[in-house]
VEXFI-243767 format. One record per residue (C-alpha): residue number from 1; residue in one letter; y, x, z. Coordinates in pm, whole numbers, always signed. Each point is the difference from the previous one (the first is absolute). Layout:
% residues N
NUM,A,Y,X,Z .
...
***
This chain:
% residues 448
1,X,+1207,-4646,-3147 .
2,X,+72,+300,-188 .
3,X,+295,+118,-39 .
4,X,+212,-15,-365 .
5,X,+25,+318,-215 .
6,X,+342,-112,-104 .
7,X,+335,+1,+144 .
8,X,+217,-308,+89 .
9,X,+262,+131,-319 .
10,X,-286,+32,-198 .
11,X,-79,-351,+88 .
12,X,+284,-144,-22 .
13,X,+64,+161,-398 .
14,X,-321,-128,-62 .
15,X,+51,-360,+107 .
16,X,+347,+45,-174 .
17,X,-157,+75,-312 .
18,X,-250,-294,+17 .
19,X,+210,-221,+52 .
20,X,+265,+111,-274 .
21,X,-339,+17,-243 .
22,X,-98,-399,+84 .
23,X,+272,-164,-256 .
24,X,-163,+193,-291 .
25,X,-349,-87,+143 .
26,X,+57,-312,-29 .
27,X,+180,-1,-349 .
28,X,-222,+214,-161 .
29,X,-297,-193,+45 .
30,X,-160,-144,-292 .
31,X,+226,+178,-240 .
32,X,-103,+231,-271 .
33,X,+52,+401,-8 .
34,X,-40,+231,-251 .
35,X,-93,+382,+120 .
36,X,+26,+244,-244 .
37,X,-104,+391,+2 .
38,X,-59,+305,-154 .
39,X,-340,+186,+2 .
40,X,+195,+244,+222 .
41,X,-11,-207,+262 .
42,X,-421,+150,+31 .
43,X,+91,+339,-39 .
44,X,+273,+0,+235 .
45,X,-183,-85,+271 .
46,X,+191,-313,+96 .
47,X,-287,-245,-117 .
48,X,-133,-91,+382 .
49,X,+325,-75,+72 .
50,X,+96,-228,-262 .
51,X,-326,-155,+40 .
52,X,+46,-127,+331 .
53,X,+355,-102,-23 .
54,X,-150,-238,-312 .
55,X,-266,-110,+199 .
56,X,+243,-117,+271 .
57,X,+259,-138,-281 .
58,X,-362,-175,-123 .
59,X,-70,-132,+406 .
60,X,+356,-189,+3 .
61,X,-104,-222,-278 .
62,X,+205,+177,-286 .
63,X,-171,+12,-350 .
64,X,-28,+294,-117 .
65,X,-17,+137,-391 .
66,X,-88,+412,+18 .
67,X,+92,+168,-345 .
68,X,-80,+379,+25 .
69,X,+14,+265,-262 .
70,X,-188,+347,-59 .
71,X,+181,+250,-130 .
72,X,-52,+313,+167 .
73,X,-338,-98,-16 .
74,X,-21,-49,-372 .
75,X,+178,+309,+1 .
76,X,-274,+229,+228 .
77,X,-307,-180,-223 .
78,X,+239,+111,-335 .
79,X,+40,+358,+129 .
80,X,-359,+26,+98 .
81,X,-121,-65,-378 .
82,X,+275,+216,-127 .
83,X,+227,-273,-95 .
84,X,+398,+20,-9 .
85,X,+163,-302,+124 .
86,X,+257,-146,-252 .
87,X,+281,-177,+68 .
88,X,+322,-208,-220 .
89,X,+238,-158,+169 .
90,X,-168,+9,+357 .
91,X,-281,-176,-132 .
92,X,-336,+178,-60 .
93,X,-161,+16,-392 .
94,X,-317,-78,+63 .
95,X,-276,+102,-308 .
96,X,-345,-47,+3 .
97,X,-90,+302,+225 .
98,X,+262,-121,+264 .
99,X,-135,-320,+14 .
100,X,-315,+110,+115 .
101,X,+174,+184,+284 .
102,X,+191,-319,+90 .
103,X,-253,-174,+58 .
104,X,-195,+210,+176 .
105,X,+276,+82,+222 .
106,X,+116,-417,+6 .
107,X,-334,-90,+121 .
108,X,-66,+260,+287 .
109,X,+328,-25,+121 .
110,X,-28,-396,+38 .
111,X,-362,+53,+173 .
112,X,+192,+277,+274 .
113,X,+261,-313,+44 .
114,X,-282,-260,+29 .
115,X,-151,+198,+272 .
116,X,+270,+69,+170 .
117,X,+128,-388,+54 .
118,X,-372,-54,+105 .
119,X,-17,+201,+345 .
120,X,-40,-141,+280 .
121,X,-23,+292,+256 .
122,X,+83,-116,+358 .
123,X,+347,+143,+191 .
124,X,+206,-23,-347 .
125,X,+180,-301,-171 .
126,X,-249,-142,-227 .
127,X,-260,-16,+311 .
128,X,-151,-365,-50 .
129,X,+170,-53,-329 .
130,X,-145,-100,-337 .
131,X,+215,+77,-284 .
132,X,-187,-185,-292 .
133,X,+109,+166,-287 .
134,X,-25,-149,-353 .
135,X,+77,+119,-371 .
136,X,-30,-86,-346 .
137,X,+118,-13,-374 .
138,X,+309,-139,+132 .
139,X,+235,+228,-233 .
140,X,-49,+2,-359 .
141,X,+154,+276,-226 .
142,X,+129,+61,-321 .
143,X,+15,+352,-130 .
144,X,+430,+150,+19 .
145,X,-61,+179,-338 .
146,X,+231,+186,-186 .
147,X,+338,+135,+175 .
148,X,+260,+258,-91 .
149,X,-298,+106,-253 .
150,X,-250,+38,+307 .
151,X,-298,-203,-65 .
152,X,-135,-59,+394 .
153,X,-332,-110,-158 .
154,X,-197,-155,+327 .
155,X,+357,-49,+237 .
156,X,+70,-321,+27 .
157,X,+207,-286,+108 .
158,X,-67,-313,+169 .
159,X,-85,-315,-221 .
160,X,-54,-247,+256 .
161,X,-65,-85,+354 .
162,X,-242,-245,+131 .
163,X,+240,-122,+277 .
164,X,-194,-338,+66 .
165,X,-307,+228,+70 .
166,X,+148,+225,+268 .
167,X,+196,-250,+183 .
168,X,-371,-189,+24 .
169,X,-127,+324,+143 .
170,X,+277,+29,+264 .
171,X,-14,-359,+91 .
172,X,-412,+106,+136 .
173,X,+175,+269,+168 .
174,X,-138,+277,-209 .
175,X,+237,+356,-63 .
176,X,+33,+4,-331 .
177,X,-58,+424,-148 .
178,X,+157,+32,-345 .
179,X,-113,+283,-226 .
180,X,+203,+88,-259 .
181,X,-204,+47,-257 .
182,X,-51,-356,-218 .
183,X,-186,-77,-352 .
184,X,+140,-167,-269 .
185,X,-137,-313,-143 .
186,X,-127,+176,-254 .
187,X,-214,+205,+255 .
188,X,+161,+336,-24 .
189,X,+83,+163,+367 .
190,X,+353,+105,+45 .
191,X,+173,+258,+274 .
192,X,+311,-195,+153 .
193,X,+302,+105,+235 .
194,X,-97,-147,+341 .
195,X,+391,-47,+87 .
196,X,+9,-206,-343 .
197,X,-311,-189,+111 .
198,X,+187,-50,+315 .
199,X,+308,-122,-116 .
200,X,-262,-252,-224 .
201,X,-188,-166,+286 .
202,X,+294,-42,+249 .
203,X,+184,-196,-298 .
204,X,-316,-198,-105 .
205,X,-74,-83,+352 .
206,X,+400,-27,+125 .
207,X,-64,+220,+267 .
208,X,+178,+0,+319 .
209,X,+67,+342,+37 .
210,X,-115,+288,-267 .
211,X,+5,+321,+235 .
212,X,-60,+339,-146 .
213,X,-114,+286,+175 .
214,X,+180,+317,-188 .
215,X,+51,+357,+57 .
216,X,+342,-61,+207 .
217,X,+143,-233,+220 .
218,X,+166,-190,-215 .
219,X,+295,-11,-283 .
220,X,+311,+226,+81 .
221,X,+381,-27,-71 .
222,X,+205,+234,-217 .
223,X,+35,+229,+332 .
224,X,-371,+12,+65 .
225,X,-24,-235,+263 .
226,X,-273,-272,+85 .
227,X,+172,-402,-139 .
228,X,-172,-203,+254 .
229,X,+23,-314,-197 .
230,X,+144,-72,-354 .
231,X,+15,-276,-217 .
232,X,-135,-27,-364 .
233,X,+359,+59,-205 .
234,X,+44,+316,+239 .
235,X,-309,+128,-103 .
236,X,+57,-34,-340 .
237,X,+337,+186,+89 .
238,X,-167,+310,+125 .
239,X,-222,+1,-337 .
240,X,+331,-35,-188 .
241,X,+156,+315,+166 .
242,X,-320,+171,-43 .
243,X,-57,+77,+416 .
244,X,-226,+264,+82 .
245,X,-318,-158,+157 .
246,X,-345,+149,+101 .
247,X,-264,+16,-331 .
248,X,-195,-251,+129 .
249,X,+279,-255,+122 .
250,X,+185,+36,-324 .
251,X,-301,-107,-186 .
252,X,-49,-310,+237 .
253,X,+328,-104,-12 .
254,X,+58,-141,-303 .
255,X,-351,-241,+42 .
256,X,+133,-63,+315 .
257,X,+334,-147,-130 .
258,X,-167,-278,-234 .
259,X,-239,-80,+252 .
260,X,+290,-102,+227 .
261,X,+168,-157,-299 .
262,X,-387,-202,-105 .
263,X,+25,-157,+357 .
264,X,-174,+215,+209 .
265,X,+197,-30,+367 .
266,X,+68,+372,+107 .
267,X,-109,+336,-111 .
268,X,-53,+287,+263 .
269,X,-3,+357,-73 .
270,X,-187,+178,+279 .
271,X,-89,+357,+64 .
272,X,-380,+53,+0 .
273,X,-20,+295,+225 .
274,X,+146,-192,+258 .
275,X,-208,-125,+245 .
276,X,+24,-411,+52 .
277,X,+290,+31,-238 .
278,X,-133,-382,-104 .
279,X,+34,-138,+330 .
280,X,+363,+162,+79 .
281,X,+125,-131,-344 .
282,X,-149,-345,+78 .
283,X,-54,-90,+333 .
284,X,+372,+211,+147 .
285,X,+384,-137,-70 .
286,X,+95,+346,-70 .
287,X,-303,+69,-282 .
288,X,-67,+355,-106 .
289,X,+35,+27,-376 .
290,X,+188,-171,-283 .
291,X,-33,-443,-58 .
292,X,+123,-112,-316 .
293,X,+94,-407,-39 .
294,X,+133,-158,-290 .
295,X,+324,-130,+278 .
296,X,+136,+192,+255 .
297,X,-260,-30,+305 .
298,X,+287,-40,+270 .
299,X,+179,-319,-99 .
300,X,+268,-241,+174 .
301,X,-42,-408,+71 .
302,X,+112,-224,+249 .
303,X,-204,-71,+286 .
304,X,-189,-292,+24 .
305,X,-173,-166,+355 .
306,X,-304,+156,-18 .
307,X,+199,+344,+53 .
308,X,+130,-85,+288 .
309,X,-285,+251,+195 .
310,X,+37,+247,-258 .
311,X,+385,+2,+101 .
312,X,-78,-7,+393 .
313,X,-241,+297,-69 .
314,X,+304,+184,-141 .
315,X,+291,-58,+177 .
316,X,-234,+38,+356 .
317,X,+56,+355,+74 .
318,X,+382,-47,-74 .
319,X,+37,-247,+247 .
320,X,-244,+201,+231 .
321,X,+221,+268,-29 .
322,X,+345,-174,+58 .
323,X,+119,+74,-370 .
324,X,-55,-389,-91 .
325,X,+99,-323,+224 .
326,X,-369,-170,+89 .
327,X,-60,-292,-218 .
328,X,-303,-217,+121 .
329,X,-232,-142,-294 .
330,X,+138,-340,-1 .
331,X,+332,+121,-44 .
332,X,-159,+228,-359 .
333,X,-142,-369,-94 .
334,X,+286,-150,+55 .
335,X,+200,+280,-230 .
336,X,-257,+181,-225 .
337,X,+200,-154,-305 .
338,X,+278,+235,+114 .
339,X,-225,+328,-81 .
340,X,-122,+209,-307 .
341,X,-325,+215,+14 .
342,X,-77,+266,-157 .
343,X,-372,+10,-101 .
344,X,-161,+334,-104 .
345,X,-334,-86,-180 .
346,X,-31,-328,+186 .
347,X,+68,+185,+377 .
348,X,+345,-136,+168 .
349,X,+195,+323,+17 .
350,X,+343,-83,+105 .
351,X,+218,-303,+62 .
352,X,+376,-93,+9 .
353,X,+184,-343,+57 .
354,X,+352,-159,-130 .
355,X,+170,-246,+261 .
356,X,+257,-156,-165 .
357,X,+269,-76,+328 .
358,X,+170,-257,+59 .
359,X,+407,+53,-114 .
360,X,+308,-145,+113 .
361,X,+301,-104,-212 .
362,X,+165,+376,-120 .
363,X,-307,+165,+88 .
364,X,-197,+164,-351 .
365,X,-332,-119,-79 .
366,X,-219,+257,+253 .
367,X,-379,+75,+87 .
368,X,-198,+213,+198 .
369,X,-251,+242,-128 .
370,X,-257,+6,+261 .
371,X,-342,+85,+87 .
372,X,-68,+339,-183 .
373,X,-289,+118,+16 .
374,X,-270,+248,-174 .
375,X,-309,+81,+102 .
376,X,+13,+374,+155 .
377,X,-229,+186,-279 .
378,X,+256,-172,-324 .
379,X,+300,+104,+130 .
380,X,+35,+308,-173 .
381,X,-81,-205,-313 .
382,X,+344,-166,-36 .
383,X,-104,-364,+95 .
384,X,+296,-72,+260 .
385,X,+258,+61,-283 .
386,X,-222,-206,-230 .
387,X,+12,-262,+260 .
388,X,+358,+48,+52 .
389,X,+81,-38,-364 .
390,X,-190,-318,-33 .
391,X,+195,-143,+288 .
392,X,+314,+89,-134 .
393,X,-84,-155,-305 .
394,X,-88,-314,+144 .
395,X,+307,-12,+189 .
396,X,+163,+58,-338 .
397,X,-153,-297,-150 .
398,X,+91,-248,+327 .
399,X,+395,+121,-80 .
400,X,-26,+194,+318 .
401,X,+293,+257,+24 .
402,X,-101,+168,+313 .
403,X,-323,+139,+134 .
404,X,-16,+86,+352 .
405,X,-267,+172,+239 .
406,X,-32,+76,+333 .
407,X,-140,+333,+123 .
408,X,-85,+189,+301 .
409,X,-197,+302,-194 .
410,X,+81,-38,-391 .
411,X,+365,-15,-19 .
412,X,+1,+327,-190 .
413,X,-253,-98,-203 .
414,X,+166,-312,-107 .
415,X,+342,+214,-26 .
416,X,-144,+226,-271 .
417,X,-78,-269,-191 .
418,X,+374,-166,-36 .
419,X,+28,-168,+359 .
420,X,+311,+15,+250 .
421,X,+11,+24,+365 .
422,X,+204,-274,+141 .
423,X,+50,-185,+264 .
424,X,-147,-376,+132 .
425,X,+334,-116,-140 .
426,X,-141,+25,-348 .
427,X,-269,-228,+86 .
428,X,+37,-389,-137 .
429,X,+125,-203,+344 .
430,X,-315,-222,+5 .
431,X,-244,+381,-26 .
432,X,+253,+150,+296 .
433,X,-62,-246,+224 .
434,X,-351,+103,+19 .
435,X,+77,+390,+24 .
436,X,-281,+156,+266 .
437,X,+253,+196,+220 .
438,X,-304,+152,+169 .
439,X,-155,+153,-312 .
440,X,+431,+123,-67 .
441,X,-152,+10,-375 .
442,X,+202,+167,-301 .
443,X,+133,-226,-229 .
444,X,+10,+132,-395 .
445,X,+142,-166,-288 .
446,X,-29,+11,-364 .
447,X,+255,-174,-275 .
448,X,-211,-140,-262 .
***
């Protein structure tokens, strides 16, 4: 036997990463994705790439919708007949002469795509794959006309979409390649936006996910820095306050924001120079560019029993580790109504319980806030406190007037957040009685 190229931590992030992928696998199969691109992504030289991380999107059983545009390549053909592009608004005015270009420039740059999602070459990721790859006069256009006294002649917007007749083409497994360039019923050729054709076909079809690949890795906050996820009213917030975005991005966004509102599920703004930036946004917890939702994607509920092994996944290394008491699975059955999970786009990413105790006559109403836990890459996201909030909530609603928690490592953590050291006197008589002496925990109490 030969023996492996890799290393045992290379391994080991590997299997990590495979195994963190398989929930996604497994929901994403079946469901419907829209892809849309620029005709940068051919001159940037980060076609291959993208082909074979769509051909391996394609091998997991996810339909796939491709929308590309061409506009440095309408652009080059322009400049080499002496043309000046023209431009209103971020869109392009597109006269007779222009036209011509577009679709010379449509056409060869859909043949360069075809070709490239039809390799097979051996030692790369479409190797025994056959992308079939389908297209049509799905899109039908009607001309945009007249605005702020610009007549845009041949531009045009997007009548209709023949939803019905793409989802038949994904249901025979076919990648659908969208052109944007449609004819009116009348005939007459028109020269659309591809991010408006986009926007279109993920709303006809009610697209899982509408992912665009832009020229930056996503939108940014008033300071500049990468939002990782946002929902739909804080997008229209950053529009409102007029934050500074990259060209393309900005002229994405505001598509992007009625697609989520039409009932498409998430839209993903992705960096297109970055290599497998598709598979880190979709296959990794942590993602790489910007989601949008129309709700927040991290959202709180009450545990049900078929969580019970996403909460002994979670609190595992805690008890490993000594910071938790070891709680065997019948003993989570037997109390998973106790707990509240926090789910972050349908992944368990935290848990906390509320034990009402037992009180004797003069003693207030108490509980104990127990089990704590956050998986290691959201802690930095502000999940325990969310968790923490939630419980104190609930213990609000039950009339409980004091929280406590025992700790052997977060007792500052818990005092930063309102909580007093104390000693097993403070605990209810029936709750002292079962104090570990061995584990000498920290007791911590909260008036509510």
């Amino acid at each position: 036997m030969g023996q492996a190229s890799s290393t045992p931590l290379t391994d080991a992030r590997l299997v990590a990463w495979v195994r963190q992928a398989a929930p996604y696998i497994h929901a994403f199969r079946g469901r419907a994705f829209v892809i849309a691109f620029g005709g940068e992504v051919l001159t940037e030289g980060v076609a291959q790439a993208l082909i074979h991380d769509i051909a391996l999107l394609d091998s997991m059983g996810i339909q796939l919708v491709l929308v590309h545009g061409a506009r440095p390549q309408i652009d080059a053909e322009m400049a080499s007949r002496g043309l000046a592009p023209r431009f209103h608004n971020g869109l392009r005015v597109t006269d007779a002469a222009t036209l011509e270009c577009v679709k010379r420039a449509m056409g060869v740059t859909r043949i360069e795509i075809e070709a490239l999602l039809s390799q097979g070459l051996p030692n790369t990721p479409l190797a025994g794959a056959f992308l079939r790859v389908t297209g049509g006069n799905f899109i039908s256009a009607k001309p945009v006309g007249v605005v702020d006294g610009v007549d845009f002649q041949f531009t045009g917007a997007v009548r209709k979409v023949e939803a019905d007749e793409i989802r038949a083409d994904l249901a025979q497994e076919n990648v659908v390649l969208i052109t944007p360039i449609a004819a009116s019923p009348s005939g007459e050729l028109f020269n659309l936006a591809w991010e408006e054709v986009a926007e279109a076909v993920a709303t006809a079809i009610k697209a899982d996910k509408l992912i665009f690949l832009c020229d930056s890795a996503g939108l940014k906050d008033a300071q500049g820095q990468l939002i990782e996820a946002l929902t739909v009213e804080e997008a229209e917030q950053l529009l409102a306050k007029q934050v500074a975005q990259s060209p393309e991005v900005a002229r994405v966004l505001p598509g992007a924001i009625r697609a989520c509102c039409n009932g498409v599920g998430r839209v993903h703004f992705l960096d297109r120079s970055l290599d497998g930036a598709m598979l880190m946004e979709l296959f990794t917890r942590e993602g790489i560019g910007t989601v949008m939702t129309r709700a927040p994607l991290a959202r709180l509920r009450e545990a049900t029993p078929e969580d019970v092994g996403a909460v002994l996944q979670l609190i595992a290394p805690l008890e490993a580790d000594g910071t938790l008491v070891k709680r065997g699975r019948e003993r989570i059955e037997m109390e998973i109504g106790h707990f509240s999970l926090l789910d972050h786009d349908g992944v368990v990413v935290g848990c906390a319980a509320l034990y009402p105790l037992p009180r004797q006559r003069g003693e207030p109403a108490t509980a104990e806030l127990a089990c704590l836990a956050v998986l290691p890459e959201y802690r930095r996201e502000g999940f325990g406190d969310q968790l923490r909030r939630h419980i104190e909530a609930r213990a609000k609603a039950l009339k409980i007037k004091r929280l406590v928690v025992l700790t052997t490592r977060a007792a500052h953590w818990f005092v930063e957040r309102g909580y007093v050291e104390a000693g097993i006197d403070a605990l209810p008589q029936s709750r002292r009685e079962l104090y570990n002496w061995q584990r000498r925990s920290k007791v911590l109490v909260k008036n509510l």
